[in-house]
SEKE-264750 format. One record per residue (C-alpha): residue number from 1; residue in one letter; x, y, z. Coordinates in nm, 2 decimals, decimal comma. Layout:
BEGIN
R   n res      u      v      w
R NUM   a      X      Y      Z
...
This chain:
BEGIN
R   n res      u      v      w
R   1   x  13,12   7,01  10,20
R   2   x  13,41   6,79  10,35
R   3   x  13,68   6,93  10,54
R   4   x  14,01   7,09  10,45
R   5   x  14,22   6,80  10,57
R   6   x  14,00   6,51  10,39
R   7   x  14,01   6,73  10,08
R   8   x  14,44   6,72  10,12
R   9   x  14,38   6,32  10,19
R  10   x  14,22   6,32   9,85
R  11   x  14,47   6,47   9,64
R  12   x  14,74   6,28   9,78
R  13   x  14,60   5,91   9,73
R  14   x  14,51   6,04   9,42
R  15   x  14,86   6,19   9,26
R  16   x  15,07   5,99   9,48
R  17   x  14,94   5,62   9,54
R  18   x  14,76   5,70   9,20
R  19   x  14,41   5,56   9,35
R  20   x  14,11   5,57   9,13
R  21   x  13,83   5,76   9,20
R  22   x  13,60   5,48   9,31
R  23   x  13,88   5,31   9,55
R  24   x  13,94   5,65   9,71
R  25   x  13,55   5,70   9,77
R  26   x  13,49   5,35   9,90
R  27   x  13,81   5,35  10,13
R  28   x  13,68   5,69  10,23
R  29   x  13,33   5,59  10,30
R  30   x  13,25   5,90  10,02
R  31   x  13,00   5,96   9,74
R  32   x  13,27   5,96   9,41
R  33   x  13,07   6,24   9,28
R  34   x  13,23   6,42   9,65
R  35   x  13,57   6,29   9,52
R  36   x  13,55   6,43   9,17
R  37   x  13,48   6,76   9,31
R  38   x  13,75   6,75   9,50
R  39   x  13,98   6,69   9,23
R  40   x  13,83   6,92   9,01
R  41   x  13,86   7,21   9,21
R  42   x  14,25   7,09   9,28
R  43   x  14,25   7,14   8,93
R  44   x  14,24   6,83   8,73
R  45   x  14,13   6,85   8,42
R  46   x  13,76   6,66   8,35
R  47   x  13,97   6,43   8,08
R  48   x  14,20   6,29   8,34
R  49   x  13,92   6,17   8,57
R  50   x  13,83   5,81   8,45
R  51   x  13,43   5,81   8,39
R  52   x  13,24   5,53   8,49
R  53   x  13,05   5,39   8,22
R  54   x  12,67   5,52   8,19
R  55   x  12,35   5,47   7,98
R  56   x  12,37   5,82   7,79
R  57   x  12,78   5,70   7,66
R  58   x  12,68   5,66   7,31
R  59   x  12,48   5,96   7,31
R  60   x  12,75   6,21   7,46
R  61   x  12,85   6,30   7,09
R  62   x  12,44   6,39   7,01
R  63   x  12,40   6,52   7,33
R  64   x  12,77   6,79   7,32
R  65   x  12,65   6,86   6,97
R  66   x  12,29   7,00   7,07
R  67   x  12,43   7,20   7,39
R  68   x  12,65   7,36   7,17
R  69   x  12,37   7,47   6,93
R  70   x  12,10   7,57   7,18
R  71   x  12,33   7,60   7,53
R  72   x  12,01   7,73   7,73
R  73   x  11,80   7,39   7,66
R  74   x  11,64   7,23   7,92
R  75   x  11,76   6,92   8,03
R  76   x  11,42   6,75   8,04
R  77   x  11,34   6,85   7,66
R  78   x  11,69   6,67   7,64
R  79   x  11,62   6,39   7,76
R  80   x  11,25   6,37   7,59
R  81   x  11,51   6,40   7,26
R  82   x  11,74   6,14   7,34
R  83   x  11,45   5,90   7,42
R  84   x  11,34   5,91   7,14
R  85   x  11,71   5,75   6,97
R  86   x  11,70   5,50   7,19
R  87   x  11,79   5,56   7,56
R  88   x  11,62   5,46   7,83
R  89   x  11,79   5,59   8,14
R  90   x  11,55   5,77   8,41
R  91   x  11,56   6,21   8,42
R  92   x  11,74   6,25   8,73
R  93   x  12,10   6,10   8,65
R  94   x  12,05   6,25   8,23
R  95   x  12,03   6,58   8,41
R  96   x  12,36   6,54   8,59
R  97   x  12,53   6,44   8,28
R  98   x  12,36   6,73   8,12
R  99   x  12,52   6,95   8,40
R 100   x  12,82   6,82   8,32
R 101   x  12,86   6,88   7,99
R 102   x  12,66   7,20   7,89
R 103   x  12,85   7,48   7,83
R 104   x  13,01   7,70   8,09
R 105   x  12,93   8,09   8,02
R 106   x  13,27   8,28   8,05
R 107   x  13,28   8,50   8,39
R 108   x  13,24   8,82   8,35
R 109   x  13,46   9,07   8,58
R 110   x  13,33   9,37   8,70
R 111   x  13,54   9,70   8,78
R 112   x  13,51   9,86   9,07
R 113   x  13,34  10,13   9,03
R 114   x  13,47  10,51   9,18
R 115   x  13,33  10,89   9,17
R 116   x  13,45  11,19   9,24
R 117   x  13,27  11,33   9,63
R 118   x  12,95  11,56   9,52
R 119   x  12,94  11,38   9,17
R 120   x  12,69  11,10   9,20
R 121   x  12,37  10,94   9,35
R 122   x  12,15  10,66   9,30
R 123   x  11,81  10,64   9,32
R 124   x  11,55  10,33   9,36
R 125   x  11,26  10,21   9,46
R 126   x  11,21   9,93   9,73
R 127   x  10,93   9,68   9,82
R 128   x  10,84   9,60  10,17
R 129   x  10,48   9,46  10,18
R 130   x  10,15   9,65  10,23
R 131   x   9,98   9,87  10,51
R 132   x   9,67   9,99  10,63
R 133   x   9,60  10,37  10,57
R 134   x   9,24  10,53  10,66
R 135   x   9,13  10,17  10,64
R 136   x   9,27  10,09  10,27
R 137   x   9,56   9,82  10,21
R 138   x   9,84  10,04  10,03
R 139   x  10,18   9,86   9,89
R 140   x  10,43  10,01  10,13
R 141   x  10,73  10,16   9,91
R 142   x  11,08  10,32  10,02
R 143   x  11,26  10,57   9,86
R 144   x  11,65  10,55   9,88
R 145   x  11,86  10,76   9,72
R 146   x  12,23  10,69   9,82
R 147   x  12,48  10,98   9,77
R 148   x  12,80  10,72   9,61
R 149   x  13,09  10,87   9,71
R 150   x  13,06  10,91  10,13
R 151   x  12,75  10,59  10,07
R 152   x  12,56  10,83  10,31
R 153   x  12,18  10,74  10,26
R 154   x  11,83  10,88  10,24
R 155   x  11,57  10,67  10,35
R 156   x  11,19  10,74  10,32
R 157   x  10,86  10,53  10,31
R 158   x  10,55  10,64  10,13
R 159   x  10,22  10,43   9,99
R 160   x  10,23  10,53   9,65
R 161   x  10,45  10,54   9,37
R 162   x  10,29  10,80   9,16
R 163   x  10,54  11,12   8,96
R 164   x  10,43  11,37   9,28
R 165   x  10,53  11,17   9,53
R 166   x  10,84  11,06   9,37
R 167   x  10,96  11,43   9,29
R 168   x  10,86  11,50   9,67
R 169   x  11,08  11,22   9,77
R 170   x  11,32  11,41   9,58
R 171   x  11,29  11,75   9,66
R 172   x  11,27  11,61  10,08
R 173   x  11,62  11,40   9,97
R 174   x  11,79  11,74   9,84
R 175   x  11,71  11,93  10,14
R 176   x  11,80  11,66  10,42
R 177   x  12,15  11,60  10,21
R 178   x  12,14  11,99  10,17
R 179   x  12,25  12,01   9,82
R 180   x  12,24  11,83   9,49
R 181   x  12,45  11,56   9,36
R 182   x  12,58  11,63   8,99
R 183   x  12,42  11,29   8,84
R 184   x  12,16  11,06   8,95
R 185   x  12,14  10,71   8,79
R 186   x  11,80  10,53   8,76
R 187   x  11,71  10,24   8,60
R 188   x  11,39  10,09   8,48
R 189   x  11,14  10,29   8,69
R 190   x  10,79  10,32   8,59
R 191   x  10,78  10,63   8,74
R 192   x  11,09  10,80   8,56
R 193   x  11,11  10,62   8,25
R 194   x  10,78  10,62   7,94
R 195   x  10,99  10,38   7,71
R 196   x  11,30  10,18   7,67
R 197   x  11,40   9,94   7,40
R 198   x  11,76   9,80   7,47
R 199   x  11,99  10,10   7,60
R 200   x  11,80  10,40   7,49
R 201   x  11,55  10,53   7,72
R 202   x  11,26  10,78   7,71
R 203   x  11,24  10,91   8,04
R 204   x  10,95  11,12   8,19
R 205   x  10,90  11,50   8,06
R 206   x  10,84  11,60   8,44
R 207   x  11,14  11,40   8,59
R 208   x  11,36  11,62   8,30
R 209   x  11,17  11,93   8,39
R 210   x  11,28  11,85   8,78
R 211   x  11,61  11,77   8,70
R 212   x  11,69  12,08   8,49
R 213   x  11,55  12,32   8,81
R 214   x  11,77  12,16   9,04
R 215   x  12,04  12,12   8,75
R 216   x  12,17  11,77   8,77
R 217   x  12,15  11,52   8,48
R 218   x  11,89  11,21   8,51
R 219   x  12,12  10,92   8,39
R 220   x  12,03  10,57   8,28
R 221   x  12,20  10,27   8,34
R 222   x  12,24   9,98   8,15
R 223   x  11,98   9,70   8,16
R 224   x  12,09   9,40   8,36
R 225   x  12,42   9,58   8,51
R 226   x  12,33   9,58   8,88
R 227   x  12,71   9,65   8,91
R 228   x  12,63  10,04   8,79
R 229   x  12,41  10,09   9,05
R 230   x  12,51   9,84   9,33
R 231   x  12,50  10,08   9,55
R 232   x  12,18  10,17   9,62
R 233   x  12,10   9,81   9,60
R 234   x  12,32   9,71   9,86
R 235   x  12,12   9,99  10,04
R 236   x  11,79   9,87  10,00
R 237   x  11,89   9,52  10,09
R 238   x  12,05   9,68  10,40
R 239   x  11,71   9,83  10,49
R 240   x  11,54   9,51  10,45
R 241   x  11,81   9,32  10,68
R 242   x  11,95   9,59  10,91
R 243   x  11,65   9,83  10,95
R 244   x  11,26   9,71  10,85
R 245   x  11,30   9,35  10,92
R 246   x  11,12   9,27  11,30
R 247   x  11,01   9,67  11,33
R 248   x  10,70   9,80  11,48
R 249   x  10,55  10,15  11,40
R 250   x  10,21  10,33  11,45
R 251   x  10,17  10,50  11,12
R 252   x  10,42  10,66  10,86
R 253   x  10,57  10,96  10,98
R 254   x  10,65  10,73  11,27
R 255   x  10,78  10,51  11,06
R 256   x  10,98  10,79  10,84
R 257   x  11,11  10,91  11,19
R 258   x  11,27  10,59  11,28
R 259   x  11,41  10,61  10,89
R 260   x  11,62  10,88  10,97
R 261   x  11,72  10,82  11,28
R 262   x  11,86  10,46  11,17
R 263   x  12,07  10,62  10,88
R 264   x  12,19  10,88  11,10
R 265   x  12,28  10,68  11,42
R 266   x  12,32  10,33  11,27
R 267   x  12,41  10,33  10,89
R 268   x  12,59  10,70  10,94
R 269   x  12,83  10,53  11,23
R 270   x  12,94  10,25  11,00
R 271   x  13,29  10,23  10,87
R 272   x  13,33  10,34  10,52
R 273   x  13,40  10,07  10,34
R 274   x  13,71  10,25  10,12
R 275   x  13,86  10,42  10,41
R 276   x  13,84  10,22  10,81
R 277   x  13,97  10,52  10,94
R 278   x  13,64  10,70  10,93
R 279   x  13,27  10,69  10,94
R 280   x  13,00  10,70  10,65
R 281   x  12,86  11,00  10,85
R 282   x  13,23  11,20  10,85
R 283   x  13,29  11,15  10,47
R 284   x  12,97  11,28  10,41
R 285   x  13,05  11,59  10,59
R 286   x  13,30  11,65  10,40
R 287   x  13,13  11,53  10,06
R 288   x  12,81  11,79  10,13
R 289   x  13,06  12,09  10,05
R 290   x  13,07  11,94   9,70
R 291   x  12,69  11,91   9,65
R 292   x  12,54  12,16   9,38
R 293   x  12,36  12,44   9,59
R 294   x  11,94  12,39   9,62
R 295   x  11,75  12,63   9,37
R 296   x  11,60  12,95   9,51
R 297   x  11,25  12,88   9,42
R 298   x  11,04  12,52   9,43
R 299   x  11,00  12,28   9,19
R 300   x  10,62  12,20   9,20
R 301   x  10,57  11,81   9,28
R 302   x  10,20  11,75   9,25
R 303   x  10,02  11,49   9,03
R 304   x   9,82  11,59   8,74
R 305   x   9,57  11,34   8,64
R 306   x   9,27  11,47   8,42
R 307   x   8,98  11,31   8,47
R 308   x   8,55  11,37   8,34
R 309   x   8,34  11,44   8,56
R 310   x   7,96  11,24   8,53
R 311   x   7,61  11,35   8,59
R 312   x   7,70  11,37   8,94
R 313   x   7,91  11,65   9,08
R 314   x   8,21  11,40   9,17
R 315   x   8,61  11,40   9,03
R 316   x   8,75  11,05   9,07
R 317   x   9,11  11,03   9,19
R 318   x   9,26  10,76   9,35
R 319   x   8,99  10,55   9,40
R 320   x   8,79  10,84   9,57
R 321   x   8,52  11,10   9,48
R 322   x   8,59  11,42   9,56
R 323   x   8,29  11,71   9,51
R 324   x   8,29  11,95   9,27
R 325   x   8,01  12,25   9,19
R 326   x   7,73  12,11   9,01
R 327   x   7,72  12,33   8,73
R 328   x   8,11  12,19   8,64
R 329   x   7,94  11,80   8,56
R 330   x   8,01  11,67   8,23
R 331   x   8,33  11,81   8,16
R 332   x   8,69  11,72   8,16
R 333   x   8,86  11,84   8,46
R 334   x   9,22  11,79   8,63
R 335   x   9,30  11,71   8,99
R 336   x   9,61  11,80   9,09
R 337   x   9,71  11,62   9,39
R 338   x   9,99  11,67   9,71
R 339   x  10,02  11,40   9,99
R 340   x   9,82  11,66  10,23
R 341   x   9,51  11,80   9,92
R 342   x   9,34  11,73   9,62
R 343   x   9,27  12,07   9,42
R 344   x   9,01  12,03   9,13
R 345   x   9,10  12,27   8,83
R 346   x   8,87  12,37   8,51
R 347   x   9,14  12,50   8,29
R 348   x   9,33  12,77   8,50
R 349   x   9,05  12,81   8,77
R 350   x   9,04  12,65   9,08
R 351   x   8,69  12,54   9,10
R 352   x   8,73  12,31   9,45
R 353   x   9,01  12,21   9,76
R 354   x   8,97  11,93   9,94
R 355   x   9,16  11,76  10,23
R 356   x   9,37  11,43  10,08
R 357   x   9,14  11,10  10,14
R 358   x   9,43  10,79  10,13
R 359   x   9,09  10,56  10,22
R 360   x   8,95  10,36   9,91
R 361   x   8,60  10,42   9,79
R 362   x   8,54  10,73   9,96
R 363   x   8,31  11,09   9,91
R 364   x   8,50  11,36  10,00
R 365   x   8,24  11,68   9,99
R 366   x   8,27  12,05  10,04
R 367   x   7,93  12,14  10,23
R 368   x   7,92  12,45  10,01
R 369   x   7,88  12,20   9,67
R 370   x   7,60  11,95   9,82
R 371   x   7,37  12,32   9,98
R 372   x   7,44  12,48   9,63
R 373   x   7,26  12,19   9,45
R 374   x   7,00  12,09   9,73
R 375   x   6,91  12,49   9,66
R 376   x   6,89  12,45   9,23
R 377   x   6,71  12,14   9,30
R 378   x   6,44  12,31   9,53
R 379   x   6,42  12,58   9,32
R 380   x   6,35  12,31   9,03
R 381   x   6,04  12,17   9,25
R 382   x   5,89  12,47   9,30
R 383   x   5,93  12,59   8,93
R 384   x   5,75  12,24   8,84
R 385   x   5,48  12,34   9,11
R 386   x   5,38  12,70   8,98
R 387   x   5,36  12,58   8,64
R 388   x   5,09  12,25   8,73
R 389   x   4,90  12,53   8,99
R 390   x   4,89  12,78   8,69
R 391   x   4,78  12,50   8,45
R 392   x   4,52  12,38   8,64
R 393   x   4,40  12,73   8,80
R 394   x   4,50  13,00   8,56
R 395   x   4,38  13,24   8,83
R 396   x   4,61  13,15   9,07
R 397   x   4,86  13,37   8,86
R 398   x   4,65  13,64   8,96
R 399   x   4,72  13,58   9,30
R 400   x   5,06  13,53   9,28
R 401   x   5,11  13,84   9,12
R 402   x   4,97  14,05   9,34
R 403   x   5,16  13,88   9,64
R 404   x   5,47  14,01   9,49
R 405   x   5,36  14,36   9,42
R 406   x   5,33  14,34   9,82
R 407   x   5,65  14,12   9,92
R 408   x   5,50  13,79   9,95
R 409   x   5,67  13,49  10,00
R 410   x   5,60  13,39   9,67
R 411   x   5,74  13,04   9,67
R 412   x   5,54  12,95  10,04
R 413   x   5,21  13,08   9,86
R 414   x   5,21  12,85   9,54
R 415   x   5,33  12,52   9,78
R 416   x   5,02  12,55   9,99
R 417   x   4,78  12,60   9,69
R 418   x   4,89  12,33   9,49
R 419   x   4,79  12,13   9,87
R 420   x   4,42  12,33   9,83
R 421   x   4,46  12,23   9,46
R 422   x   4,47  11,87   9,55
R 423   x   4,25  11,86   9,87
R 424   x   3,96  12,06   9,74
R 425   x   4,00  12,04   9,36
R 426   x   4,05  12,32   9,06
R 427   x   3,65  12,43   9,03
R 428   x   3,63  12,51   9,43
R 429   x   3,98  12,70   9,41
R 430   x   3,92  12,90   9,07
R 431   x   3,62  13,03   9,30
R 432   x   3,78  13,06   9,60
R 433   x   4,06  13,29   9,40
R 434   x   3,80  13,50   9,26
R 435   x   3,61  13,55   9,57
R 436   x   3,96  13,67   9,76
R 437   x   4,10  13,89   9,47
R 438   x   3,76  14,06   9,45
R 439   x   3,77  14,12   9,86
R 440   x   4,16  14,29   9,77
R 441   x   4,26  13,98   9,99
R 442   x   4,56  13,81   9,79
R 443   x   4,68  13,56  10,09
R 444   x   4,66  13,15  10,07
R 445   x   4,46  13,20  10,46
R 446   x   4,18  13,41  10,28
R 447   x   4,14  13,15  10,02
R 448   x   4,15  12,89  10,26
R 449   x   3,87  13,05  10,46
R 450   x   3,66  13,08  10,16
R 451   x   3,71  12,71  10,06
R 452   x   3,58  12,57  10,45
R 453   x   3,32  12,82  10,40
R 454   x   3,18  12,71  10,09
R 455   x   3,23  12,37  10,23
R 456   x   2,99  12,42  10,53
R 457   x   2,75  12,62  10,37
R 458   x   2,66  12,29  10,06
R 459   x   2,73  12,06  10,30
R 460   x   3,04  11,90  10,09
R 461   x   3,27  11,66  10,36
R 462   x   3,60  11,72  10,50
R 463   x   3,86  11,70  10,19
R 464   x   4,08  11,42  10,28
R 465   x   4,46  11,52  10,22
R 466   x   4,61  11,29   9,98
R 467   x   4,98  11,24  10,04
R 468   x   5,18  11,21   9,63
R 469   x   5,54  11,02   9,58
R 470   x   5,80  11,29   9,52
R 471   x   5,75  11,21   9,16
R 472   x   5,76  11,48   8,91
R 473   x   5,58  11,25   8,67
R 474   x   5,30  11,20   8,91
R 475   x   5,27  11,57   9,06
R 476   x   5,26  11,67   8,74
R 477   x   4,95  11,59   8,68
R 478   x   4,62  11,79   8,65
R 479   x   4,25  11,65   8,66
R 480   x   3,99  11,90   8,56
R 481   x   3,70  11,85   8,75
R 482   x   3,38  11,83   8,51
R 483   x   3,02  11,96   8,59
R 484   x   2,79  11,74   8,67
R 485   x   2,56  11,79   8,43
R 486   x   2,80  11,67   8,14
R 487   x   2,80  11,29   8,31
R 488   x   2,39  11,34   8,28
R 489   x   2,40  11,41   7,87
R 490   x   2,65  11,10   7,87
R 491   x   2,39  10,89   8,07
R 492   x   2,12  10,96   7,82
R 493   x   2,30  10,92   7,49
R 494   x   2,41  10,58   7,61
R 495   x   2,02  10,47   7,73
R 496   x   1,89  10,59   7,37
R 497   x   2,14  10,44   7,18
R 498   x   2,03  10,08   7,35
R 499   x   1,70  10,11   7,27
């Protein structure tokens, strides 16, 4: 940039000593490309500017000719296309002249925009980095929604940009500005739009739903016209500058408090731009009267994501597991989830509740889930036990039965036999069960005293306990104990079959 009075020395040794470009920019120790600027923006026409002479002259007509066909070329495809006719000039002074002579887009003017106080709001999302919540990095996202008339704003940060967090922006908006405005304009927002091609736009069943309970109309605005909706985007860049930028918090409702307290105290005391004589915050005192009134009842602003549960009793949602009661696995189940819980529903029925986990990776378990299928699961081991004892000692049934007739704990009883069963074999307990049934003695302690009795009186050793892996596979199995006498027969068919 050169200075007002060096630009005025320009003009005049150009119109009235009628000076050349290149003897004004040498007497002025200036670039000429400086002195042609100059000129040009004291309005003389490109054609009255003598050109010096350049490489690409005999190409201008090839090179006008192509801009005007495909204005948007690059200049280095250009100049890879001139090349090959014939010039040899370097890329860096072709993609001046290509600046030069490409086509100017006509400027567009904008109107200013104006709304009636009460009529209109506009709503967008802003970007300001990540944070740390319950150890996970979350993007950090604001929610502004700018009433347009009084430019009074609502400012909110969240960590998620889900539907139930954008309706509960919403719903917090309308009852800080206490009322609704008649129209809110979005644009492109994934999380109020499900299709757009060109100007028509799809936008989300639940945002429509919302917007008919609080009766207001959800309105689009053109692709590419930041001018429709400038204002909110004025408003998020003054929360980047004015508010965010250099700001220390300890975790989000701190941060939300300072929120509000800036657009009250800071953004509220600001002249309004149409009207010095007052504040932002004193037009929007008077603009609230105009607001539409809030509905009686609550719009609900949850998230509903459906989700199948595995072979394990856990719902994911949001990149945690959250219990559910074991007899729910395998089935398609919906969470439906607020910033504070996560309920789990089977159809209508609320099968679980659980505290909200904003973490990453985590189980989040209801005590009552995990004891309810410890308890099937015990129950399963000791079904799998009374069936091997019963295989392997059919008397033991016996015994069982008659500890029930006299309120036995049945499930204690057939544990410590199947440990007799293993320690002592199924021949010594059959005949310790006989021996304590016949004596009207159905109690593990009397078979156990006839099983060390028998043991002392033929002199058979200690039984050594033999611990087995938790393995159905391997508890499962019975080995019937053989007489004696059988491995004798075997001996003496082998020996006669050798000789």
């Amino acid at each position: 940039m050169i200075s007002a009075e060096l630009e005025a020395r320009i003009r005049r040794l150009f119109h009235a000593e009628r000076w050349p470009v290149g003897t004004i920019a040498r007497q002025l120790g200036l670039h000429h490309s400086t002195v042609r600027r100059a000129l040009l923006r004291d309005g003389v026409p490109l054609e009255a500017l003598p050109q010096r002479r350049s490489k690409a002259d005999p190409f201008l007509p090839f090179i006008r000719q192509t801009l005007e066909e495909y204005p948007d070329l690059r200049a280095s495809r250009l100049h890879a296309m001139v090349c090959e006719r014939g010039y040899d000039g370097g890329p860096d002074h072709f993609r001046a002249i290509v600046a030069r002579h490409r086509p100017r887009k006509a400027a567009e003017a904008f109107l200013r925009l104006s709304t009636l106080p009460g009529d209109q709001g506009q709503v967008d999302w802003g970007h300001f980095g990540h944070t740390l919540i319950d150890g996970a990095r979350r993007p950090l996202v604001a929610f502004v929604l700018v009433v347009s008339w009084s430019r009074w704003m609502f400012l909110r940060f969240g960590v998620d940009q889900r539907m139930g967090s954008f309706l509960g922006h919403h719903a917090a908006a309308f009852e800080a500005l206490g009322g609704v405005p008649r129209v809110l304009l979005y644009d492109n927002l994934k999380s109020a739009v499900t299709q757009r091609i060109g100007d028509a736009i799809v936008f989300n069943d639940t945002l429509l739903a919302f917007a008919a309970h609080h009766r207001y109309e959800a309105r689009p605005v053109a692709p590419y016209r930041g001018n429709e909706k400038g204002r909110v985007e004025r408003g998020i860049r003054d929360v980047r500058e004015s508010f965010f930028a250099a700001r220390s918090w300890t975790d989000l409702d701190d941060l939300n408090r300072q929120a509000e307290r800036w657009c009250r105290e800071v953004r509220g005391a600001r002249k309004h731009p149409e009207d010095r004589t007052r504040t932002v915050a004193d037009a929007f005192a008077e603009e609230r009267a105009m607001l539409r009134p809030l509905p009686d009842d609550a719009f609900p602003v949850e998230d509903r994501v459906e989700a199948r549960v595995g072979k394990t009793p856990y719902l994911r949602f949001d990149g945690n597991d959250y219990s559910v009661p074991h007899d729910r696995v395998r089935r398609m189940l919906t969470a439906v989830a607020t910033p504070e819980t996560v309920r789990v529903l089977d159809g209508s029925e609320e099968i679980a509740s659980h505290p909200r986990s904003w973490g990453k990776g985590r189980q989040v378990e209801d005590p009552a889930h995990i004891a309810a299928l410890a308890a099937k699961k015990a129950a399963a081991r000791e079904g799998r036990g009374m069936n091997r004892l019963f295989a392997a000692v059919p008397e033991a049934r016996q015994l069982v039965a008659r500890l029930a007739e006299r309120g036995g704990n049945i499930g204690s009883a057939v544990a410590r036999l199947g440990q007799l069963l293993d320690a002592f074999g199924a021949r010594e307990l059959a005949i310790a069960l006989t021996e304590a049934l016949a004596a009207d003695a159905p109690h593990v302690a009397a078979v156990r005293q006839v099983l060390d009795r028998r043991r002392l009186d033929t002199g058979l050793p200690t039984p050594v306990a033999v611990t087995l892996p938790d393995d159905p596979r391997v508890r499962g199995v019975v080995v019937q104990t053989r007489p004696l006498g059988a491995y004798d027969a075997l001996k003496a068919r082998t020996e006669g079959h050798h000789e």
